[in-house]
C-alpha positions, 0 to 999 in steps of 0.5 A: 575924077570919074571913069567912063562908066560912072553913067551906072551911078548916074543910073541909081542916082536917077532911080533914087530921085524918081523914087523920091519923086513919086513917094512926096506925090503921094503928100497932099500937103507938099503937093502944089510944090511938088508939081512944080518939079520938072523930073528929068534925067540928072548927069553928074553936069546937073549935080553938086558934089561933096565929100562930107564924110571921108568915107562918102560923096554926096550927089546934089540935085537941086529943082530949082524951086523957089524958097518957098518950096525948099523942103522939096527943092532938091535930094541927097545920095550919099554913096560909101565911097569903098563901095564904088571906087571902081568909078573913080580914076584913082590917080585923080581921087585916091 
């Protein structure tokens, strides 16, 4: 489904998870969950994908947290798909 170079959306998936990352560390309140994560760098293999939109895929990153810490279990990144057709093989996709 993807090209050889969709490792530059695996890029600004990982930026955006480790910006994420950093800005909940700053919440005392979700702080025992939050060092709980083990931040590593995300392939497309360790991501759900889903195309809630017809215009948007969205990248799934889950921590594998237990329930009890579910509101930082994971992160979205949705991506207008317009903006970023060129990582697809269209023969595959479009």
């Amino acid at each position: 489904m993807f090209n050889s170079e969709i490792v530059m959306i695996e890029e600004v998936i990982n930026d955006e998870t480790n910006a994420n990352y950093q800005s909940l560390k700053k919440d005392l309140e979700l702080k025992e969950c939050v060092d709980l994560i083990k931040l590593k760098y995300y392939s497309l293999n360790d991501m759900g994908i889903s195309f809630d939109n017809s215009d948007e895929i969205t990248f799934h990153i889950n921590n594998g947290l237990t329930s009890a810490c579910d509101n930082v279990n994971g992160s979205e990144h949705s991506l207008k798909l317009k903006n970023y057709e060129y990582f697809f093989n269209r023969a595959d996709f479009f």
